[in-house]
N, CA, C and O atoms as a Maestro MAE file, in Angstrom:
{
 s_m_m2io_version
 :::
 2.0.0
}

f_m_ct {
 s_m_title
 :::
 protein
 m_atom[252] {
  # First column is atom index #
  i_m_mmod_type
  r_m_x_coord
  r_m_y_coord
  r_m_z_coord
  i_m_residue_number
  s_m_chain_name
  s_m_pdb_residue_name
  s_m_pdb_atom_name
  i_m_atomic_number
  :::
  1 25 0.851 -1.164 0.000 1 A "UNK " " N  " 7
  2 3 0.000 0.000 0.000 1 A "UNK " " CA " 6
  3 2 0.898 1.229 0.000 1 A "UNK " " C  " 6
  4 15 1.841 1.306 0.788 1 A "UNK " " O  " 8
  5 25 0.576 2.330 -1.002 2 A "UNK " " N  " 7
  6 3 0.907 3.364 -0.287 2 A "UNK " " CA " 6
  7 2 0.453 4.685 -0.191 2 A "UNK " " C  " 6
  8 15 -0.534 5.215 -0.701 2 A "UNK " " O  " 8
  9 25 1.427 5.187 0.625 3 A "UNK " " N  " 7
  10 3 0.804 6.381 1.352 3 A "UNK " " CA " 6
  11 2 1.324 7.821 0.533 3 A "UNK " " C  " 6
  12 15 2.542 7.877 0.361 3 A "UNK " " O  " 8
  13 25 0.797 8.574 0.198 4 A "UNK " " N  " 7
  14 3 0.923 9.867 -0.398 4 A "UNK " " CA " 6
  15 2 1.100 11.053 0.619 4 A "UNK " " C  " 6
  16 15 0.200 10.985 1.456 4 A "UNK " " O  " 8
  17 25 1.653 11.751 0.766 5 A "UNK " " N  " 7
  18 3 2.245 12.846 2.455 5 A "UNK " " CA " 6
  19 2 1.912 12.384 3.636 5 A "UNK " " C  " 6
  20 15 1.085 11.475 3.563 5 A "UNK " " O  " 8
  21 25 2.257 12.679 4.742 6 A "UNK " " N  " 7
  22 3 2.103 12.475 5.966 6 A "UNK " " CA " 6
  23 2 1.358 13.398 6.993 6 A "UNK " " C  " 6
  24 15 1.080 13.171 8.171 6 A "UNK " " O  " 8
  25 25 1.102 14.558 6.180 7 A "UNK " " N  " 7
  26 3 -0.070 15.266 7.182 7 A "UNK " " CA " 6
  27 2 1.008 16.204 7.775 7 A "UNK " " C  " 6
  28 15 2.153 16.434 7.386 7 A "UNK " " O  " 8
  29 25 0.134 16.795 9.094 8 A "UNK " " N  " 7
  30 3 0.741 18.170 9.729 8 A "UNK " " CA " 6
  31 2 1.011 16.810 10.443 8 A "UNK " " C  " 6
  32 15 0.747 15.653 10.117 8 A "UNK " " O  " 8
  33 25 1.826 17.521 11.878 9 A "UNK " " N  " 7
  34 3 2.839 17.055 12.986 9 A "UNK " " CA " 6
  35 2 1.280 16.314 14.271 9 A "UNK " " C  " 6
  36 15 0.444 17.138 14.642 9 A "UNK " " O  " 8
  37 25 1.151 14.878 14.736 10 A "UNK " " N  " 7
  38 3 0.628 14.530 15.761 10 A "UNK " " CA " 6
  39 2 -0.323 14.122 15.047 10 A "UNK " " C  " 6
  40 15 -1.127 13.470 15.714 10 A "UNK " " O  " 8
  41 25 -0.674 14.250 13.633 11 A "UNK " " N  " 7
  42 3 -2.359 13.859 12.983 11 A "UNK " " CA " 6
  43 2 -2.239 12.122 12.645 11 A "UNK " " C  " 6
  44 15 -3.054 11.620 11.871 11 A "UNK " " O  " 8
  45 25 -1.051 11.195 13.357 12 A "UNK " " N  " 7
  46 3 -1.269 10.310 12.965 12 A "UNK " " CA " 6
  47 2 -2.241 9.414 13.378 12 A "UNK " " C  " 6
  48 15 -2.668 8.304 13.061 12 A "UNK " " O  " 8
  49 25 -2.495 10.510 14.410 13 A "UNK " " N  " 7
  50 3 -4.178 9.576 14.941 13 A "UNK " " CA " 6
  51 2 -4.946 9.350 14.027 13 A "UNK " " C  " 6
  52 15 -5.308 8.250 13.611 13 A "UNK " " O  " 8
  53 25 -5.268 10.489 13.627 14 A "UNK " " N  " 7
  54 3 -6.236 11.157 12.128 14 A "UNK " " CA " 6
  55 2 -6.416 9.803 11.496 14 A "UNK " " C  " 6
  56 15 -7.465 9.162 11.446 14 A "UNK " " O  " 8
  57 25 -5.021 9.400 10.933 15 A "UNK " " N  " 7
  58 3 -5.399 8.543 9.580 15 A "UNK " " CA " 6
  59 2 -5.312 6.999 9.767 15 A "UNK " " C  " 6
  60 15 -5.507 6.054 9.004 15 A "UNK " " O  " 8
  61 25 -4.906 7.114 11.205 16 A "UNK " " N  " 7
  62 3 -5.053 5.352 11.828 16 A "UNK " " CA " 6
  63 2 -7.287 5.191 12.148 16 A "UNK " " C  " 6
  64 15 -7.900 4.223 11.699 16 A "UNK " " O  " 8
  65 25 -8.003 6.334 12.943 17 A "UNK " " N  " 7
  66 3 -9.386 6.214 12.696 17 A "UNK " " CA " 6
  67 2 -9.601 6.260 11.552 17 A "UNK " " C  " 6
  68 15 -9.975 5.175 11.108 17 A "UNK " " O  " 8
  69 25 -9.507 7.397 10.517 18 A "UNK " " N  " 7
  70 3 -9.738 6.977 9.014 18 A "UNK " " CA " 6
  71 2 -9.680 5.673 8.407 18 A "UNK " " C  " 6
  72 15 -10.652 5.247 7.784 18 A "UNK " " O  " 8
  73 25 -8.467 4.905 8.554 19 A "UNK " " N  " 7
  74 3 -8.617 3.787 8.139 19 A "UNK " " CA " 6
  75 2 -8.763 2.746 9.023 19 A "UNK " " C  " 6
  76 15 -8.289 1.610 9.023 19 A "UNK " " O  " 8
  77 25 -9.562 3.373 9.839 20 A "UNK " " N  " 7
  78 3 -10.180 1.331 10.560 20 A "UNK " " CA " 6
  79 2 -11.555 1.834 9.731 20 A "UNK " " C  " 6
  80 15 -11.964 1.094 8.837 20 A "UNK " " O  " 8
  81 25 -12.252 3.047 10.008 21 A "UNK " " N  " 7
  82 3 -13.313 3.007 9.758 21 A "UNK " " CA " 6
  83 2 -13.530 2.968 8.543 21 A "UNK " " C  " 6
  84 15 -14.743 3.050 8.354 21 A "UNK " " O  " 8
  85 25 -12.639 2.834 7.078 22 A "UNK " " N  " 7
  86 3 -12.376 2.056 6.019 22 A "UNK " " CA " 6
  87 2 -12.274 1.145 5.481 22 A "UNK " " C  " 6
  88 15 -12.384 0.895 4.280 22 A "UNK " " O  " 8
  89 25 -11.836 -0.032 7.132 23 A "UNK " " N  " 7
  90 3 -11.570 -0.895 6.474 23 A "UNK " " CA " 6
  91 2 -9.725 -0.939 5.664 23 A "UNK " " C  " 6
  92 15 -9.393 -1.731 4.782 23 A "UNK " " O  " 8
  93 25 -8.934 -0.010 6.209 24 A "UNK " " N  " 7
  94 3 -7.606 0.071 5.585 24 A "UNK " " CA " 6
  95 2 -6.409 -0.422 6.712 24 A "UNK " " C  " 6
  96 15 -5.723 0.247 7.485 24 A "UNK " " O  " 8
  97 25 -6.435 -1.034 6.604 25 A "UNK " " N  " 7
  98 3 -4.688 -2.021 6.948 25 A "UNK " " CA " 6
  99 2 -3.780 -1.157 6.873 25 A "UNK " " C  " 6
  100 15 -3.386 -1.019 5.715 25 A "UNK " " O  " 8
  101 25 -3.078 -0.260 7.903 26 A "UNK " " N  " 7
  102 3 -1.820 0.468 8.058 26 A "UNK " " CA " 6
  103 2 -0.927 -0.027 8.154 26 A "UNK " " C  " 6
  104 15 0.144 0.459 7.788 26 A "UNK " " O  " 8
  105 25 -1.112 -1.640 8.897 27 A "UNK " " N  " 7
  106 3 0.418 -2.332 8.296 27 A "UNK " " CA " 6
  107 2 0.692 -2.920 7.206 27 A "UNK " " C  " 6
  108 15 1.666 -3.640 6.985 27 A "UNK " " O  " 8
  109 25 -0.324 -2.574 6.356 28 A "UNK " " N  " 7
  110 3 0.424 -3.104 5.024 28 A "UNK " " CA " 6
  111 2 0.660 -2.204 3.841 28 A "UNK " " C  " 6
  112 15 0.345 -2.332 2.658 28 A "UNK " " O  " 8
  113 25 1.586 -0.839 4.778 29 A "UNK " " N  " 7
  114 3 1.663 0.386 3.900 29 A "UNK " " CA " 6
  115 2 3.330 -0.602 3.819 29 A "UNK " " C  " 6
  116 15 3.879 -1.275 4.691 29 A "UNK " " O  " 8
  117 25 3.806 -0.253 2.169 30 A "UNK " " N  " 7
  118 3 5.074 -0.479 1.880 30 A "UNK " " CA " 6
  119 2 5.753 0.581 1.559 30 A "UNK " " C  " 6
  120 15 6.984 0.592 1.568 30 A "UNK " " O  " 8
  121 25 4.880 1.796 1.176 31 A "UNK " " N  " 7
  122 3 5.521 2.600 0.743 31 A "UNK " " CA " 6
  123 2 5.235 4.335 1.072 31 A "UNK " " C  " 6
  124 15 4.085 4.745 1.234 31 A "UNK " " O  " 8
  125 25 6.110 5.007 1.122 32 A "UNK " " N  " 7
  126 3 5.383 6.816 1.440 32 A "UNK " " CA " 6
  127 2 6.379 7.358 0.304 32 A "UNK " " C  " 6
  128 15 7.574 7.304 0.014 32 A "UNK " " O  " 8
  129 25 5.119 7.940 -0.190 33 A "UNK " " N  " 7
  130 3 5.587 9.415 -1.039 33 A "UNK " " CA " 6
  131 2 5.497 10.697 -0.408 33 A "UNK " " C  " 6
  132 15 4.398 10.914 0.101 33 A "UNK " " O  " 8
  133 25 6.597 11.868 -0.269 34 A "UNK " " N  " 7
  134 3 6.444 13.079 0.341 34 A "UNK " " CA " 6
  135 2 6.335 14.040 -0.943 34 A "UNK " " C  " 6
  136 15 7.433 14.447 -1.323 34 A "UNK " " O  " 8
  137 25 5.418 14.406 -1.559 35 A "UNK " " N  " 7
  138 3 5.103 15.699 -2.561 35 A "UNK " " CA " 6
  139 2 5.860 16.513 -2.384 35 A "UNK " " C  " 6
  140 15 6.631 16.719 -3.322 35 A "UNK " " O  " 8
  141 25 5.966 17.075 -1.556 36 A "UNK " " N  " 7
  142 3 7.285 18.233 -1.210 36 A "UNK " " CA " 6
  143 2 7.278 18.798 0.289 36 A "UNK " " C  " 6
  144 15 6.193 18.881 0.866 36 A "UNK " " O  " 8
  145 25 8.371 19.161 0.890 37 A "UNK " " N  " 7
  146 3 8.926 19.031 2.044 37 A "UNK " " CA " 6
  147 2 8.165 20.588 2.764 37 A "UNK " " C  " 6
  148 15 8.772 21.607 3.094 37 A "UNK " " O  " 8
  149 25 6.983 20.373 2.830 38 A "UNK " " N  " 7
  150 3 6.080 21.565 3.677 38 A "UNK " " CA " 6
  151 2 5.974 20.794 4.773 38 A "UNK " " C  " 6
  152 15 6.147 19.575 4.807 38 A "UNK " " O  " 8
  153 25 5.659 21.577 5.764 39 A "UNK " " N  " 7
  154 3 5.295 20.773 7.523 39 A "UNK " " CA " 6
  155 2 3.972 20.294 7.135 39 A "UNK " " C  " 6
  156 15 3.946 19.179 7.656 39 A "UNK " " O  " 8
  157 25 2.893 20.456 6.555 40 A "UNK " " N  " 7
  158 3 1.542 19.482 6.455 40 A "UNK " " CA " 6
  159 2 2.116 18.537 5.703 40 A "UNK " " C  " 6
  160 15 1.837 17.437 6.179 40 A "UNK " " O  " 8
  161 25 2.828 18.446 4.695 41 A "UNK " " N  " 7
  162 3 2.847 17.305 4.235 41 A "UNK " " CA " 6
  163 2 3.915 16.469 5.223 41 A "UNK " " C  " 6
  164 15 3.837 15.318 4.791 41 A "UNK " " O  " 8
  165 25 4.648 16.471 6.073 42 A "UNK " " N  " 7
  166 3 6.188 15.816 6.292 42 A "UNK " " CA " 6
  167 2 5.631 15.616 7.614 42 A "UNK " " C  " 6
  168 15 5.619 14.464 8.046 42 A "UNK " " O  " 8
  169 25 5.132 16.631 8.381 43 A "UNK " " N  " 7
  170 3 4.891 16.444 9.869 43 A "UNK " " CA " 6
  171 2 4.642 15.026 10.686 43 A "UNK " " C  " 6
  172 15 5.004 14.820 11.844 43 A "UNK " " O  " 8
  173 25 3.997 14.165 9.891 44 A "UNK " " N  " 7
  174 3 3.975 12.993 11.098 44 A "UNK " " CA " 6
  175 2 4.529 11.850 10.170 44 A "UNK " " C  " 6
  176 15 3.848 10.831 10.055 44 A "UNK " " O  " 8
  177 25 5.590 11.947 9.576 45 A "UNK " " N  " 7
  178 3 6.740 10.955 9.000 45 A "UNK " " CA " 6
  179 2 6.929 10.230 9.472 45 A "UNK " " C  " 6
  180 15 6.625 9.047 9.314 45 A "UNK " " O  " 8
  181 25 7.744 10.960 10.516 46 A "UNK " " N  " 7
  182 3 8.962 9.958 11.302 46 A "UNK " " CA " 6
  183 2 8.083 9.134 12.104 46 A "UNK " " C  " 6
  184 15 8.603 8.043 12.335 46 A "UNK " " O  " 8
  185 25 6.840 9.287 12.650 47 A "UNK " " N  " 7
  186 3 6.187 8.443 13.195 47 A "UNK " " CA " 6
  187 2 5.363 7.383 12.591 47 A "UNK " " C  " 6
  188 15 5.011 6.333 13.128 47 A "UNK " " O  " 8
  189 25 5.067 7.853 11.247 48 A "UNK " " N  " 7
  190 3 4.521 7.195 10.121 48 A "UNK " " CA " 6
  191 2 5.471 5.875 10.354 48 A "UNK " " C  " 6
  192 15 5.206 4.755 10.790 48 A "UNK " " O  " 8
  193 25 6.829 6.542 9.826 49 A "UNK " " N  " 7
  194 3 8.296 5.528 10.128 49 A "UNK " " CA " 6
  195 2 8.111 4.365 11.284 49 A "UNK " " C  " 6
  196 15 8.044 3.145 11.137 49 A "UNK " " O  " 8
  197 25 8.058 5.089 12.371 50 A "UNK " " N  " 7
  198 3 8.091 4.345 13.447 50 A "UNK " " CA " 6
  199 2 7.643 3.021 13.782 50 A "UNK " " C  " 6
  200 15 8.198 1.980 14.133 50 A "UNK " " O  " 8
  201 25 6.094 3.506 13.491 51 A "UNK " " N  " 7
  202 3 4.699 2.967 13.291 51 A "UNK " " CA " 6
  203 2 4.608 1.357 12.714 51 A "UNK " " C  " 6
  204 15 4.411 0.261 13.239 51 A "UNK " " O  " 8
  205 25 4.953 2.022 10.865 52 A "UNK " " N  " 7
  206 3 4.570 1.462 10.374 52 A "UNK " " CA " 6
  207 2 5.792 1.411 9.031 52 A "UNK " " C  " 6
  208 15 5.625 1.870 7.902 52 A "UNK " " O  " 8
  209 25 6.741 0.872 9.439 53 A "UNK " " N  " 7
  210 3 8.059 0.686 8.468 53 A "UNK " " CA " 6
  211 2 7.572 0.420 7.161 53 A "UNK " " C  " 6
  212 15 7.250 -0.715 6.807 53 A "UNK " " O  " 8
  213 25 7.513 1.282 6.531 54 A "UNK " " N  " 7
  214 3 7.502 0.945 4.707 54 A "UNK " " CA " 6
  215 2 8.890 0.234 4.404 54 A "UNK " " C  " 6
  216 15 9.877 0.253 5.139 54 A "UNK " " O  " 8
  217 25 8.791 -0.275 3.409 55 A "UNK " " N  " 7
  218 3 10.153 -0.566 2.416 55 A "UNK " " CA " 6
  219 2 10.840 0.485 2.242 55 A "UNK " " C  " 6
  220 15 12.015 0.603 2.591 55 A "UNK " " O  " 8
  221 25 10.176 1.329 1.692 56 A "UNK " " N  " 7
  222 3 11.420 2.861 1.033 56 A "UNK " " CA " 6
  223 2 10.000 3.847 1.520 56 A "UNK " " C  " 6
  224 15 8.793 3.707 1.719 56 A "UNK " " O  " 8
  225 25 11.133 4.979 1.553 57 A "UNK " " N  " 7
  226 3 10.131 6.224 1.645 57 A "UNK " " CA " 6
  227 2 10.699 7.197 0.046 57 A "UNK " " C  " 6
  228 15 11.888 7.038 -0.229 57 A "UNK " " O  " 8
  229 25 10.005 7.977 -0.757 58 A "UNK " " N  " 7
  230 3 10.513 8.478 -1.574 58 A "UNK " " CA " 6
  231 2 10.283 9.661 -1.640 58 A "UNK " " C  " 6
  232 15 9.275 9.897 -0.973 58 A "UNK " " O  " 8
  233 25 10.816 10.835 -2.244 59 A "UNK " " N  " 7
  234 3 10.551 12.423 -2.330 59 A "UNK " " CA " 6
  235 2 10.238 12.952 -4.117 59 A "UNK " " C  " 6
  236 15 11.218 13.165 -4.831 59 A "UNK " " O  " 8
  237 25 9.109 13.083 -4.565 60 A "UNK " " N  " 7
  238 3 9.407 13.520 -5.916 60 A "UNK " " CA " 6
  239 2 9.465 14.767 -5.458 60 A "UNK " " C  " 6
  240 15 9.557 15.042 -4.262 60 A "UNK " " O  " 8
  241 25 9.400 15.819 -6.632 61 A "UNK " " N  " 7
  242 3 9.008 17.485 -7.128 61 A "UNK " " CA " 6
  243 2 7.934 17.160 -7.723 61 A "UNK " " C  " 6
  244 15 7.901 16.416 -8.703 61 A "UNK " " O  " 8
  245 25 6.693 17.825 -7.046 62 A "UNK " " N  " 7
  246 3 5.460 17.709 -8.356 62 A "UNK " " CA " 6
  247 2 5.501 19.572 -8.446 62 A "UNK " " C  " 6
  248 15 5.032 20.116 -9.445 62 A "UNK " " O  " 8
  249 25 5.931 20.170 -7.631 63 A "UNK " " N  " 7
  250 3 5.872 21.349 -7.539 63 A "UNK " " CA " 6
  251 2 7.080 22.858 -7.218 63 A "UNK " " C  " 6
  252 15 6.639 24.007 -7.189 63 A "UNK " " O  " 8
  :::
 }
 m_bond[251] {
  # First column is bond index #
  i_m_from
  i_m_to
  i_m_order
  :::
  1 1 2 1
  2 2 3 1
  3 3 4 2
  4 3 5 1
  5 5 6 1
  6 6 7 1
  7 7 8 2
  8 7 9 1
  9 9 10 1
  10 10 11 1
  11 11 12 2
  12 11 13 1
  13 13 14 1
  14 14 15 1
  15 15 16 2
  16 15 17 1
  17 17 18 1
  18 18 19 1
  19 19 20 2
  20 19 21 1
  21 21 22 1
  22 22 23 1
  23 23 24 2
  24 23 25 1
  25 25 26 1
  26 26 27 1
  27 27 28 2
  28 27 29 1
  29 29 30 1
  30 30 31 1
  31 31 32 2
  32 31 33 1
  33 33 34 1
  34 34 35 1
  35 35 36 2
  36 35 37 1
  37 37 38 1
  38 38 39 1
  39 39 40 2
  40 39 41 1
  41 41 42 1
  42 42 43 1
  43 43 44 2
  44 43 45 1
  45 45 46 1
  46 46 47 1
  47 47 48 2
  48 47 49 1
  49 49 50 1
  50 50 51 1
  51 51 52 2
  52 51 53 1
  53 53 54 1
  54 54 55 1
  55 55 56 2
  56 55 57 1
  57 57 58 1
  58 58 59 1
  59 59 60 2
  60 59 61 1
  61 61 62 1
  62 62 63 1
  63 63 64 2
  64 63 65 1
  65 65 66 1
  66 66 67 1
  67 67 68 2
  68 67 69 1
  69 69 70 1
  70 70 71 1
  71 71 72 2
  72 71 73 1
  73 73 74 1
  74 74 75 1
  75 75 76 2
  76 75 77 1
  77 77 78 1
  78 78 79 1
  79 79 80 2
  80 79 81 1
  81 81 82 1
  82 82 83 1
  83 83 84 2
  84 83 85 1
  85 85 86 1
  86 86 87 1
  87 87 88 2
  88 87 89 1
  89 89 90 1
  90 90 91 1
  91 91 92 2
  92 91 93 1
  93 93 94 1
  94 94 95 1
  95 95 96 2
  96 95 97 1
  97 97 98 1
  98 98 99 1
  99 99 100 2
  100 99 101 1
  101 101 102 1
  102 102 103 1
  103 103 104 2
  104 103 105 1
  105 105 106 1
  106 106 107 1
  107 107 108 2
  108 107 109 1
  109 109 110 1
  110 110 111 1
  111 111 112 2
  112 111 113 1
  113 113 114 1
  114 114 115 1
  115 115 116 2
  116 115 117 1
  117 117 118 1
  118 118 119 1
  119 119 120 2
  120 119 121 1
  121 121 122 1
  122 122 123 1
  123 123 124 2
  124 123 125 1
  125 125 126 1
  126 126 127 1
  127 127 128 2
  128 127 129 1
  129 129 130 1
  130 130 131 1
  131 131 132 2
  132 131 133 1
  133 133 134 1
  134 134 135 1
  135 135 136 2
  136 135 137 1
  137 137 138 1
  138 138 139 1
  139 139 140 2
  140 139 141 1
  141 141 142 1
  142 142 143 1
  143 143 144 2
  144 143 145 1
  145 145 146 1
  146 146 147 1
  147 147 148 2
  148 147 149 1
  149 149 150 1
  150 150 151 1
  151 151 152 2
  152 151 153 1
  153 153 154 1
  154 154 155 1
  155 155 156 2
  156 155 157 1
  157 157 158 1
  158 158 159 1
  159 159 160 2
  160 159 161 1
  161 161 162 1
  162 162 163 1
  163 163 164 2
  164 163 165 1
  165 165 166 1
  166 166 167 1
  167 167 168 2
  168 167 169 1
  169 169 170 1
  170 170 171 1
  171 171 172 2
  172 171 173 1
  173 173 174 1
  174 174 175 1
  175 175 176 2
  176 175 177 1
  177 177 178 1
  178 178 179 1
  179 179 180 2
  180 179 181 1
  181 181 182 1
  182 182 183 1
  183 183 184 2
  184 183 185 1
  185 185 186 1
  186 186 187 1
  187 187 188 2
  188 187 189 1
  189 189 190 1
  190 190 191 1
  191 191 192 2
  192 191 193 1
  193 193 194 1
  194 194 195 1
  195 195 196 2
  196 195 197 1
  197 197 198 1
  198 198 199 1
  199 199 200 2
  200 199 201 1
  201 201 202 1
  202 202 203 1
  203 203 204 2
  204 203 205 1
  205 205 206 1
  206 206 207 1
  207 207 208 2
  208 207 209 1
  209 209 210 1
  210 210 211 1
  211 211 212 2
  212 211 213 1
  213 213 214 1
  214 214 215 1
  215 215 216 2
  216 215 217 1
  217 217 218 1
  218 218 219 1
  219 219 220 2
  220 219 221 1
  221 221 222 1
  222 222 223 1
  223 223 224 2
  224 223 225 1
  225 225 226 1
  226 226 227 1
  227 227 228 2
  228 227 229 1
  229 229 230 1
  230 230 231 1
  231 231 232 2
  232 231 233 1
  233 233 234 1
  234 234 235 1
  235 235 236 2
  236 235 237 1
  237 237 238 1
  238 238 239 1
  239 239 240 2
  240 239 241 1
  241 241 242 1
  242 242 243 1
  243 243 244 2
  244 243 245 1
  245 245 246 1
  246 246 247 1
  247 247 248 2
  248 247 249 1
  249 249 250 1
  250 250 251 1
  251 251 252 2
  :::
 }
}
């Protein structure tokens, strides 16, 4: 699975309720994309990291 930014800083609550009440499996994220290095998008990374170890994390430029 993967994940497209990481949100502002502490919202990883946010998207662990989002996805039960989905129906979405957070441990079977393999992968994070960061769009570009703003604090909403990057803010809860490293815990993303922590959490829930992807394979690779990657950085494009869309912008």
């Amino acid at each position: 699975m993967l994940l497209v930014d990481a949100g502002y800083p502490h919202q990883i609550e946010l998207f662990e309720e989002a996805s039960k009440q989905n129906e979405i499996k957070l441990d079977k994220l393999t992968h994070i994309i960061i769009t570009h290095h703003d604090f909403d998008h990057t803010g809860s990374l490293a815990e993303f990291k922590r959490r829930y170890p992807a394979e690779s994390s990657s950085k494009c430029n869309l912008h």
